[in-house]
C-alpha positions as CSV (number, residue, x, y, z in Angstrom):
1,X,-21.1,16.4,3.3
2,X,-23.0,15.9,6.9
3,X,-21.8,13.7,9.6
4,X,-24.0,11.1,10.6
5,X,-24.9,8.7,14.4
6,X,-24.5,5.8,12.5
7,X,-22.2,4.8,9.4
8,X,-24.6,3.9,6.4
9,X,-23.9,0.5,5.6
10,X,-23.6,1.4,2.0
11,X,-22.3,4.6,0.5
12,X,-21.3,5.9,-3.2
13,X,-19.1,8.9,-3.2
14,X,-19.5,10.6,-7.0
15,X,-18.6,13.7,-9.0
16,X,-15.0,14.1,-7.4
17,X,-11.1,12.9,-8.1
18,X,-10.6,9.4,-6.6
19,X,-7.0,8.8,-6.7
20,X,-6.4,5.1,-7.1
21,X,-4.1,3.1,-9.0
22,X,-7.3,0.8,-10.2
23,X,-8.5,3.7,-12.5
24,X,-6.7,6.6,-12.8
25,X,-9.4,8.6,-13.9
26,X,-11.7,7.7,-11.0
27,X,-14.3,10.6,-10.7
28,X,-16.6,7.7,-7.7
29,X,-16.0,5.3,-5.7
30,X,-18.6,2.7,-3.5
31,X,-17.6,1.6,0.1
32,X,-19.3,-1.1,2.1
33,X,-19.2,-2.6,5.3
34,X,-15.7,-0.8,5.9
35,X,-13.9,-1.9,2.6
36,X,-14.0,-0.1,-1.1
37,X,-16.1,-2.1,-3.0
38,X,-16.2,0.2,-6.8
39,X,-13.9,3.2,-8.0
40,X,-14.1,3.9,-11.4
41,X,-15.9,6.5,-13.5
42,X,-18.9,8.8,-12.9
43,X,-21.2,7.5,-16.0
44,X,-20.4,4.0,-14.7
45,X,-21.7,5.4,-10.7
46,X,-25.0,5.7,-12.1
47,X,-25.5,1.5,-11.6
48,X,-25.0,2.4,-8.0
49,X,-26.7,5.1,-7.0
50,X,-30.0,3.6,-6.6
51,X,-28.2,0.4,-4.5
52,X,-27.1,2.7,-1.9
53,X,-27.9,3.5,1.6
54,X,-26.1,7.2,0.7
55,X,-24.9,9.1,-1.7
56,X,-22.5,11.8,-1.0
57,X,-21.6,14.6,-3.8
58,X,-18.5,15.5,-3.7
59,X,-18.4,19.0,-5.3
60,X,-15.2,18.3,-7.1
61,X,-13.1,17.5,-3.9
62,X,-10.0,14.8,-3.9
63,X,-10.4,11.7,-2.1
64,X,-6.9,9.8,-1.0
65,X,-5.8,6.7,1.1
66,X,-5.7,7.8,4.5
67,X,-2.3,9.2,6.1
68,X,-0.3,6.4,8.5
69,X,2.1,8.5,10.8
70,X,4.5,5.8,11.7
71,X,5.9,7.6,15.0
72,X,3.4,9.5,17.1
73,X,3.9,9.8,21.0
74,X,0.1,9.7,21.0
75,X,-0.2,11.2,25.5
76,X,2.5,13.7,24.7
77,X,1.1,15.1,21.2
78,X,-2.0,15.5,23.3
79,X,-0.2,17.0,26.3
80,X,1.0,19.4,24.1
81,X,-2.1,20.6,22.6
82,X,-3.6,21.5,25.7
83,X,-0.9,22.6,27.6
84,X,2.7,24.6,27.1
85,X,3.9,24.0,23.9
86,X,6.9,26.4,23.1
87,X,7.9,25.1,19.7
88,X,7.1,28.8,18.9
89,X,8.9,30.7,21.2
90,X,11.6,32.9,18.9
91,X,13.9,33.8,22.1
92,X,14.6,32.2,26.0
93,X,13.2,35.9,27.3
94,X,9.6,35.2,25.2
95,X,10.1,31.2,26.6
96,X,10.0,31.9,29.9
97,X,7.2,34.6,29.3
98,X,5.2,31.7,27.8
99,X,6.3,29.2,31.6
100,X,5.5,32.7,33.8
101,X,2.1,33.0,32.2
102,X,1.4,28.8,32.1
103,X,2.1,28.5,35.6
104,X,-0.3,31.0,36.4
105,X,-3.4,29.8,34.4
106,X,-2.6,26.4,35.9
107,X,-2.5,26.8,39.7
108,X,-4.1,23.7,40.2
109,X,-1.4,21.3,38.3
110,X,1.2,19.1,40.4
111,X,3.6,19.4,38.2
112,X,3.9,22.1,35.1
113,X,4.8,20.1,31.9
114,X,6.2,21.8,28.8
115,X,7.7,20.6,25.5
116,X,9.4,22.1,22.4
117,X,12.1,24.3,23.8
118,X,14.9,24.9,21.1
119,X,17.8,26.6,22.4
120,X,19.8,25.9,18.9
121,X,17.5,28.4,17.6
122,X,17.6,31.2,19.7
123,X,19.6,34.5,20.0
124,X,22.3,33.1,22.2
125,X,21.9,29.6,22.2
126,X,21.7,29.5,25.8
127,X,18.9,26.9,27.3
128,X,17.3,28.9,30.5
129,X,19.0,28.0,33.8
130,X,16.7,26.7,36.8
131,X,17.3,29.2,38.6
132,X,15.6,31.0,35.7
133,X,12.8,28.0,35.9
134,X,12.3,28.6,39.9
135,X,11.6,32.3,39.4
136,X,9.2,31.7,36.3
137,X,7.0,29.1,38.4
138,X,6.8,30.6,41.9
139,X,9.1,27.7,42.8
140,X,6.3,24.8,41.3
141,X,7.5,21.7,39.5
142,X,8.5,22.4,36.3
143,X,9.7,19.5,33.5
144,X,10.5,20.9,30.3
145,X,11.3,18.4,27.3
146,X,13.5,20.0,24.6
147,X,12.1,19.4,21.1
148,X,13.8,16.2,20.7
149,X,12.6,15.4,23.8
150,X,16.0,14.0,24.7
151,X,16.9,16.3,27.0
152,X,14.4,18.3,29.8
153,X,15.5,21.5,32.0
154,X,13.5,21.0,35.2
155,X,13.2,23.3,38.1
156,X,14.2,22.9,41.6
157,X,10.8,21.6,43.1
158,X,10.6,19.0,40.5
159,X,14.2,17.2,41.3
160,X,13.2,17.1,44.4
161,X,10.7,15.5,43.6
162,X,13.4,12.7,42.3
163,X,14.6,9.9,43.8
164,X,18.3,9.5,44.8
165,X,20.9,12.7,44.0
166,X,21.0,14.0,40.6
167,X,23.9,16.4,41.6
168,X,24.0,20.2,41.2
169,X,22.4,20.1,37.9
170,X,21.7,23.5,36.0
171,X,21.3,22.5,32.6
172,X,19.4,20.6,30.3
173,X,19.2,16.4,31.2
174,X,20.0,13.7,29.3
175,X,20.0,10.1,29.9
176,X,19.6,8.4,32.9
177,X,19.0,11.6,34.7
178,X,16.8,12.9,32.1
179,X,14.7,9.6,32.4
180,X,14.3,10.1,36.0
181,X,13.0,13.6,35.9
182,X,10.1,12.4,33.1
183,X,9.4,9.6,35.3
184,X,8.9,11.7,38.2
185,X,6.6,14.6,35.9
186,X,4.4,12.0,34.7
187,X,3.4,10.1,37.1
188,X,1.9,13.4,38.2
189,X,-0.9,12.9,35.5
190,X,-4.1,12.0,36.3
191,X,-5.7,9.1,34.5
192,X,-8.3,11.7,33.9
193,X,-5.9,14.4,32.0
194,X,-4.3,11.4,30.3
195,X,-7.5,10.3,28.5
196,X,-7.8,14.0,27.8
197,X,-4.6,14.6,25.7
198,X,-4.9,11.3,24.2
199,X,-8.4,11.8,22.9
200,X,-7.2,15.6,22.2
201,X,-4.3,14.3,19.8
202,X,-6.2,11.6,18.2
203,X,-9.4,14.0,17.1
204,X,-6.4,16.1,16.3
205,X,-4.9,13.6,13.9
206,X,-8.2,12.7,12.1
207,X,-9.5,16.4,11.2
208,X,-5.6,16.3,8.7
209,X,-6.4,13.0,7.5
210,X,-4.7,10.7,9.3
211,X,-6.4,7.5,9.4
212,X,-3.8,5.2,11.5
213,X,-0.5,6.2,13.9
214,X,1.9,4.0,15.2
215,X,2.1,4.6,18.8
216,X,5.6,4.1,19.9
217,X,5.7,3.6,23.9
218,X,8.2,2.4,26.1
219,X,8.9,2.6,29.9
220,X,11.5,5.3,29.9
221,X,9.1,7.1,27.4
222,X,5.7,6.4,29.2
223,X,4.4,3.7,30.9
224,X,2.3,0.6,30.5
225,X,-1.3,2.2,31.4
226,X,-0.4,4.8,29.4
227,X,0.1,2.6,26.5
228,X,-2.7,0.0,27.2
229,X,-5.5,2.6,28.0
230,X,-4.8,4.1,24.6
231,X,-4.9,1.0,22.9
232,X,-7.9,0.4,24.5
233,X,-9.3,4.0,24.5
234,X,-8.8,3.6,20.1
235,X,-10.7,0.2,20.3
236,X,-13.7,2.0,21.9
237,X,-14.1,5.2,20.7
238,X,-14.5,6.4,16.6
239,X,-11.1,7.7,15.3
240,X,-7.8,6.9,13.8
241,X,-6.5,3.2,14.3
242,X,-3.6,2.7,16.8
243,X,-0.8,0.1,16.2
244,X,1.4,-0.4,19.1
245,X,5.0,-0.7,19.8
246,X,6.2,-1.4,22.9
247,X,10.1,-0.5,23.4
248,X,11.8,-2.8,25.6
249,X,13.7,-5.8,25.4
250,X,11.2,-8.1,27.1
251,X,9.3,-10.0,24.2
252,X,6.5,-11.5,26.6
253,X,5.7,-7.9,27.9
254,X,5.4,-6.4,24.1
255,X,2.9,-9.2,23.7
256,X,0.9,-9.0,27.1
257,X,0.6,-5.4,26.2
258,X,-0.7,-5.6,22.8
259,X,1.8,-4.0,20.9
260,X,2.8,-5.5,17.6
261,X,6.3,-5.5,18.2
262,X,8.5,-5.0,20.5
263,X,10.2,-1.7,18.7
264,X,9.8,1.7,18.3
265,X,12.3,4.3,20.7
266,X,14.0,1.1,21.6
267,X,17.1,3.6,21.9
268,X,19.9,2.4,20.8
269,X,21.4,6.0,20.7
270,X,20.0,9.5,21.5
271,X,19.5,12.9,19.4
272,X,21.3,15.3,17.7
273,X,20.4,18.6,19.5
274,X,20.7,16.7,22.7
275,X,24.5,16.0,21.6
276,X,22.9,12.2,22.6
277,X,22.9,11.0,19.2
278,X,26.4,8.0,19.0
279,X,28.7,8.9,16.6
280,X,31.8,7.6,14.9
281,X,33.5,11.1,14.6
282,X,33.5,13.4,17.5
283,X,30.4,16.1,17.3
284,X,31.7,20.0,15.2
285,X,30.2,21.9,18.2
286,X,31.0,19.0,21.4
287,X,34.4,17.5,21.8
288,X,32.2,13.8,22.0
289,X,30.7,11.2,20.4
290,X,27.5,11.2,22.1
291,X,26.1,7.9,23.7
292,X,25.1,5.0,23.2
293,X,22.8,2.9,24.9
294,X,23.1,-0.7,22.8
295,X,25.5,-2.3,20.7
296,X,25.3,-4.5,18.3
297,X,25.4,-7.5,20.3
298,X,22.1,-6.3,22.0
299,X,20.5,-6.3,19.1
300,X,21.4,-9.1,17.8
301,X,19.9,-10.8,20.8
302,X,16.8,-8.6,20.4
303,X,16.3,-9.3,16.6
304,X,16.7,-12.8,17.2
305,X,13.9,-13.1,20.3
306,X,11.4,-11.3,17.9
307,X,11.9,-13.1,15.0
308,X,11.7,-16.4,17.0
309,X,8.7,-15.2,18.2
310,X,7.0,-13.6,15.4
311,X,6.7,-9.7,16.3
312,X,8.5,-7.2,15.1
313,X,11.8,-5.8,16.5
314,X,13.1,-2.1,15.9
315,X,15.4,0.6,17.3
316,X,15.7,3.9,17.6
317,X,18.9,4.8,15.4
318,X,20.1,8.3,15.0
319,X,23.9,8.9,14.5
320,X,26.1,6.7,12.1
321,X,27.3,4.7,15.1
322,X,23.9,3.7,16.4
323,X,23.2,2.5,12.7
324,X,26.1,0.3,12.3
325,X,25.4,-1.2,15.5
326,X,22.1,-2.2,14.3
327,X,23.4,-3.3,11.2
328,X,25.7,-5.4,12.7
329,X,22.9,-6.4,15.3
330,X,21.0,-7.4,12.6
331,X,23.4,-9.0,10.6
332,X,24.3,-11.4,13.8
333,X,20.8,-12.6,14.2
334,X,20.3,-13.7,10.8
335,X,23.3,-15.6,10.5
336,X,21.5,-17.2,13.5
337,X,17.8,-17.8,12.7
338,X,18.4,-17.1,8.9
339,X,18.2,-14.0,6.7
340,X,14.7,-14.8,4.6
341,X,12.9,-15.2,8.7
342,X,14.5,-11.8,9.7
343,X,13.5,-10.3,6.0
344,X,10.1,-11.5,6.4
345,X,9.7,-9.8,10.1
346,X,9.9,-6.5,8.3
347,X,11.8,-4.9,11.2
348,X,12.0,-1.5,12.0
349,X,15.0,0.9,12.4
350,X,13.3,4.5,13.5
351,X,14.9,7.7,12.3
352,X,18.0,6.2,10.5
353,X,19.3,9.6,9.5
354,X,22.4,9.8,9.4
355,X,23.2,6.5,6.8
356,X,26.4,5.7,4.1
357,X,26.2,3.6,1.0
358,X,27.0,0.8,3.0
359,X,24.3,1.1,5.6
360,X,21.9,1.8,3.3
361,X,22.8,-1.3,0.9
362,X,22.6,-3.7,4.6
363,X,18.9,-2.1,4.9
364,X,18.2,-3.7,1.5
365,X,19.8,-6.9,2.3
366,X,18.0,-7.4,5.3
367,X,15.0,-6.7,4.5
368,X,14.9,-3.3,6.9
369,X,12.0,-1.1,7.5
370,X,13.1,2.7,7.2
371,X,10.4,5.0,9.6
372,X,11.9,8.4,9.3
373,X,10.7,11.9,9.5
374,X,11.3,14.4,6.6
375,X,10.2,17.1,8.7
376,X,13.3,16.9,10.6
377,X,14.8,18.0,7.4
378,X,12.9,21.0,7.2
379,X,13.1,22.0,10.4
380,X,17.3,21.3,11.3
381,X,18.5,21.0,7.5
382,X,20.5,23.9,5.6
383,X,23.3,25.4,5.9
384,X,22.7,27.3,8.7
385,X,20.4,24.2,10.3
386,X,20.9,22.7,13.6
387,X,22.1,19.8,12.0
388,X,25.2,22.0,10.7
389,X,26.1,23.5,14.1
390,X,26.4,19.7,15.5
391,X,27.7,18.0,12.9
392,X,29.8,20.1,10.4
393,X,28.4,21.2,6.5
394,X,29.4,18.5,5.1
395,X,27.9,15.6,7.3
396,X,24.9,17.4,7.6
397,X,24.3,17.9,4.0
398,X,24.2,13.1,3.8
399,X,21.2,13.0,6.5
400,X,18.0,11.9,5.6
401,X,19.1,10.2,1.9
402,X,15.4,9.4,1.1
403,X,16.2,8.9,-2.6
404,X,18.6,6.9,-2.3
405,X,16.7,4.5,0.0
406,X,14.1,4.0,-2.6
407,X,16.5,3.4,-5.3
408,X,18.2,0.4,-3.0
409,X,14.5,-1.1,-2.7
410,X,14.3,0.2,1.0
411,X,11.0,0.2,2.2
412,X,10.0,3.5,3.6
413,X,7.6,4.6,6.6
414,X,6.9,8.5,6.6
415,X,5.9,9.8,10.5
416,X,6.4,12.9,12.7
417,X,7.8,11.8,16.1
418,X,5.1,14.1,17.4
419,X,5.1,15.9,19.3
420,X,8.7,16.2,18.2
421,X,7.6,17.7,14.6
422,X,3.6,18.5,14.4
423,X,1.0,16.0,13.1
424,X,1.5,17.7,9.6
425,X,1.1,14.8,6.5
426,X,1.2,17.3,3.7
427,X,3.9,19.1,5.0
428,X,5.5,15.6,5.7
429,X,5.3,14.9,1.9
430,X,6.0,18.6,0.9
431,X,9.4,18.4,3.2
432,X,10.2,15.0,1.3
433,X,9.7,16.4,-2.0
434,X,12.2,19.7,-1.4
435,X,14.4,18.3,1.1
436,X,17.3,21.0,1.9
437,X,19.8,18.7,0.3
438,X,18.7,18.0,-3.7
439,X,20.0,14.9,-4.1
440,X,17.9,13.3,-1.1
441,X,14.5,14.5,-3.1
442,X,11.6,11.8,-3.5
443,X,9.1,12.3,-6.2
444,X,5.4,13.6,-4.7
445,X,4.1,10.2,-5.7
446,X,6.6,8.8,-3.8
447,X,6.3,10.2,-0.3
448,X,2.7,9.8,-0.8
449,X,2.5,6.9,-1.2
450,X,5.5,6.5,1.8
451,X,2.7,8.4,4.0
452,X,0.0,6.4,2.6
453,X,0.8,2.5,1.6
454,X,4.4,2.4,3.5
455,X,2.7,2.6,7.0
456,X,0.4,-0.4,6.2
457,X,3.6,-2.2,4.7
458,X,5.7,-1.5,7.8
459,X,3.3,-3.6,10.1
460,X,3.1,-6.4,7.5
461,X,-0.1,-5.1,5.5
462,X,0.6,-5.6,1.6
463,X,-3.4,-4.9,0.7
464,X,-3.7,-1.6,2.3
465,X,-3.0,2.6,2.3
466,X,-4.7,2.4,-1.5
467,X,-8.4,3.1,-2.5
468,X,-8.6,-0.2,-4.8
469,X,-11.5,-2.9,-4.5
470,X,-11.3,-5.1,-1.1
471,X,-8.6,-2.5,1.0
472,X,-9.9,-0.9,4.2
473,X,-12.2,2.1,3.4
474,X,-9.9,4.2,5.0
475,X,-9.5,7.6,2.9
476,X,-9.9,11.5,3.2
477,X,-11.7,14.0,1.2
478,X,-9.9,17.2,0.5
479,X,-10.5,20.7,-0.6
480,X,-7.4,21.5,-3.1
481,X,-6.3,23.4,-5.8
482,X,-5.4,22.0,-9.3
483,X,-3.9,18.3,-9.4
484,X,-0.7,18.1,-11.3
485,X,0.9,14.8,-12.3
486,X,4.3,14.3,-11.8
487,X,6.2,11.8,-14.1
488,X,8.0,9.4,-12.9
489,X,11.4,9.9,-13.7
490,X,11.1,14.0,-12.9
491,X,12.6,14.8,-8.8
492,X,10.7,18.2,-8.2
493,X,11.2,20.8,-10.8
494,X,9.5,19.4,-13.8
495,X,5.5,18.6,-13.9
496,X,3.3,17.5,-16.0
497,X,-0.4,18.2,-16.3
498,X,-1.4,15.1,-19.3
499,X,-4.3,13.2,-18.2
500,X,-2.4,10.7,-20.7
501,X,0.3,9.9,-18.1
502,X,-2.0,7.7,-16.6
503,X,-1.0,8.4,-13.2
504,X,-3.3,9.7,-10.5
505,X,-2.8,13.7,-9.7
506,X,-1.8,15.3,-6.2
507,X,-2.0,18.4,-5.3
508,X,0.7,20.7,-6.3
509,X,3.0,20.7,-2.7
510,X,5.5,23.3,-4.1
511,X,6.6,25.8,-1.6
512,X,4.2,28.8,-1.6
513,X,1.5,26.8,-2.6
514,X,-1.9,26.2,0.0
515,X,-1.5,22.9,1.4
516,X,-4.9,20.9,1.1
517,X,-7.5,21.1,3.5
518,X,-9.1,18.1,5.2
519,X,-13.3,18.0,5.0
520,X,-13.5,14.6,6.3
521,X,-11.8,11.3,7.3
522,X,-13.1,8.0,7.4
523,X,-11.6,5.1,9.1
524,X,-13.0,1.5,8.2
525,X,-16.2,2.9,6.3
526,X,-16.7,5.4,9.3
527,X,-16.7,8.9,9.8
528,X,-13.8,10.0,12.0
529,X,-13.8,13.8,11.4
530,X,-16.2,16.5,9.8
531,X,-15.0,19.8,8.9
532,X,-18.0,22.3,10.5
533,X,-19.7,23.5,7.7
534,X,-19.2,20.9,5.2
């Protein structure tokens, strides 16, 4: 496979595994002008091969539907590529190693910004104090999102860099103060490094086969040139499609911007490690119920401005509290404009972890979007999991029910938050699969098709996110090992290898196991991303 200046108009892709739900033994498959035109067998490829502008062997590999990551913070994911990223850091001590050593290979920067700080997971538990911060930078402007990106610690220079009085803070920010702080860090960026981390994160996404993200903006997450100069920066440039959601209660200004709806971090609550997440029982570790920044009749009013004006609405929903307010919310504006209009808006609810029986059934009934992360799972769940030290074994072990969304016909939107969890899709469906908590499990299939078809579904695209005659020839090619079949009534531990099953293969995600690797993505019959050497 070679890249090429200019997208053949016509090209047959033979001698692979196509997986498609039109043939299930698909070995080709014919794209042209940005839609798949043929799958089907290799004998039957021959008809084609001399009506193309290219043919492209593909050596055994697996072709798939594009990834959709419904949540990407497209700036920030980019930020953190190129700049401080200390998701890795194993103590504070090697942390603020990792700021001492940032601060000077940047002595050029405004302001030093740094994401992925988890103090839940360190020896200690103890965030770093700014004092600690002040001595690590020389005394520069630090901001320092914590992986949730909830909560920041900042040094000295930057909050005085603030407007108004924050107080004699030493500790990690949330809220109002923790949105004044970003505010302040950002605008430091230069339009310049913004189109840097943006292009940075989008090449990113396509070389693992990501062929669309959701970009979820807002003003107290980034602002609106941020949001409009990627929008724009996508329409120009060859790479993954960006849909846009804008999160603020202003319908008009979703729609002057672009976005699709007027959704995404619309909080309604905060986060769990930030102790930010609302809920209805005080936290295990926090004598609090977090907070909460809506209630249910702001989203009633919310849900009822969309629907009336045909965009989407959708909130950021996190503890038990936050979801029964949008529930309710929800509820309310139907009874107002009428359950099948709200149902056929498709709104959004991002996160949704911590859900009952109840909730779940009200996502049915009204027709409710679920865009949640399983990598959350497999980075917080377990026993020992950050989700246990906030909330208790018990609650912890009901977050993220994934299987029993599907069974209640909920229609599910797999994403990352990145730069929250990393742009990862077969980790994403591997976390799904062998979620901590058994009963919460998805089939492969499943949360493929969740990654694949449920992103196109959650912005009202029915024909889309599968490799069948007429959808958008947006798919990947992959080096993997052998496919495996899973039946569809098996969870994880049973597999099945009969090519009778009639069910297109996936790689085999069980832990241990190579995840595949991305040689190419195309987006709308056009290369995106070439692995070098392929």
């Amino acid at each position: 496979m070679s890249d090429t200046s200019a997208q053949p108009q016509t090209v047959l892709l033979r001698r692979g595994e196509v997986h498609s739900p039109a043939d299930p033994f698909a070995t080709a498959m014919v794209v042209e002008r940005g839609q798949v035109a043929w799958v089907g067998s290799e004998g039957a490829a021959d008809a084609f091969a001399e009506g193309v502008d290219e043919v492209v062997d593909l050596d055994g590999a697996l072709v798939t539907p594009a990834f959709t990551d419904a949540h990407v913070h497209t700036t920030a994911t980019g930020l953190a590529l190129t700049g401080l990223d200390l998701s890795g850091a194993p103590t504070l001590e090697a942390a603020l190693g990792l700021v001492r050593d940032f601060a000077g290979a940047r002595p050029d920067d405004r302001v030093l910004l740094g994401h992925g700080w988890d103090a839940s997971r360190w020896p200690g538990g103890r965030p770093p104090t700014r004092g600690e911060l002040d001595e690590a930078t020389g005394g520069r402007p630090l901001y320092l999102s914590r992986i949730d990106v909830h909560s920041a610690v900042v040094s000295t220079a930057l909050l005085d860099m603030v407007p108004g009085d924050l107080g004699a803070v030493d500790g990690p920010l949330v809220a109002d103060a923790h949105h004044a702080v970003r505010a302040a860090a950002l605008a430091s960026i230069t339009p310049a490094q913004r189109i840097e981390a943006q292009r940075a994160a989008l090449a990113h996404a396509a070389s693992l086969g990501i062929g669309t993200v959701h970009e979820c903006g807002g003003p107290d997450i980034s602002s609106e040139d941020d949001f409009s100069g990627l929008l724009r920066l996508a329409a120009e440039e060859a790479g993954p499609r960006v849909v846009g959601y804008w999160a603020e209660q202003d319908v008009a200004k979703a729609r002057e911007l672009g976005a699709v709806g007027a959704a995404g971090d619309l909080f309604v609550d905060g986060a769990l490690g930030s102790h930010t997440a609302c809920l209805h029982q005080p936290y295990a570790d926090a004598a609090h119920t977090g907070t909460a920044y809506l209630d249910a009749a702001d989203v009633a009013s919310h849900v009822a401005a969309c629907t009336e004006a045909g965009l989407q609405a959708g909130f950021h929903a996190i503890g038990d509290a936050a979801v029964t307010a949008v529930v309710e919310g929800v509820r309310a504006a139907a009874e107002k404009v009428g359950l099948a209009r709200v149902r056929a808006a498709r709104h959004r609810v991002e996160h949704a972890e911590m859900l009952t029986p109840e909730s779940v059934a009200a996502f049915a009934e009204l027709g409710l979007t679920a865009s949640v992360q399983p990598a959350f799972d497999a980075l917080w769940g377990g026993e020992e999991g950050m989700y246990a030290q906030r909330l208790g074994g018990e609650r912890a072990r009901s977050l993220n029910p994934f299987a029993a969304l599907l069974r209640a016909g909920v229609p599910l939107a797999f994403g990352s938050d990145s730069p929250v969890t990393p742009l990862d899709p077969w980790g994403t469906v591997r976390a799904a699969a062998f979620h901590h908590t058994p009963e919460h499990r998805v089939s492969v299939r499943a949360a493929f098709t969740a990654h694949t078809r449920g992103g196109w579904r959650a912005v009202g695209r029915d024909d889309a996110g599968i490799l069948v005659p007429g959808a958008p020839a947006d798919y990947a090619v992959w080096r993997t090992d052998e496919l495996v079949v899973q039946a569809p009534d098996d969870r994880v531990a049973r597999w099945s290898t009969d090519p009778r099953s009639g069910t297109p293969g996936l790689p085999d995600l069980t832990p241990g196991h190579d995840l595949p690797v991305c040689l190419s993505t195309v987006v709308g019959g056009r290369t995106v991303f070439v692995r070098p050497g392929e």
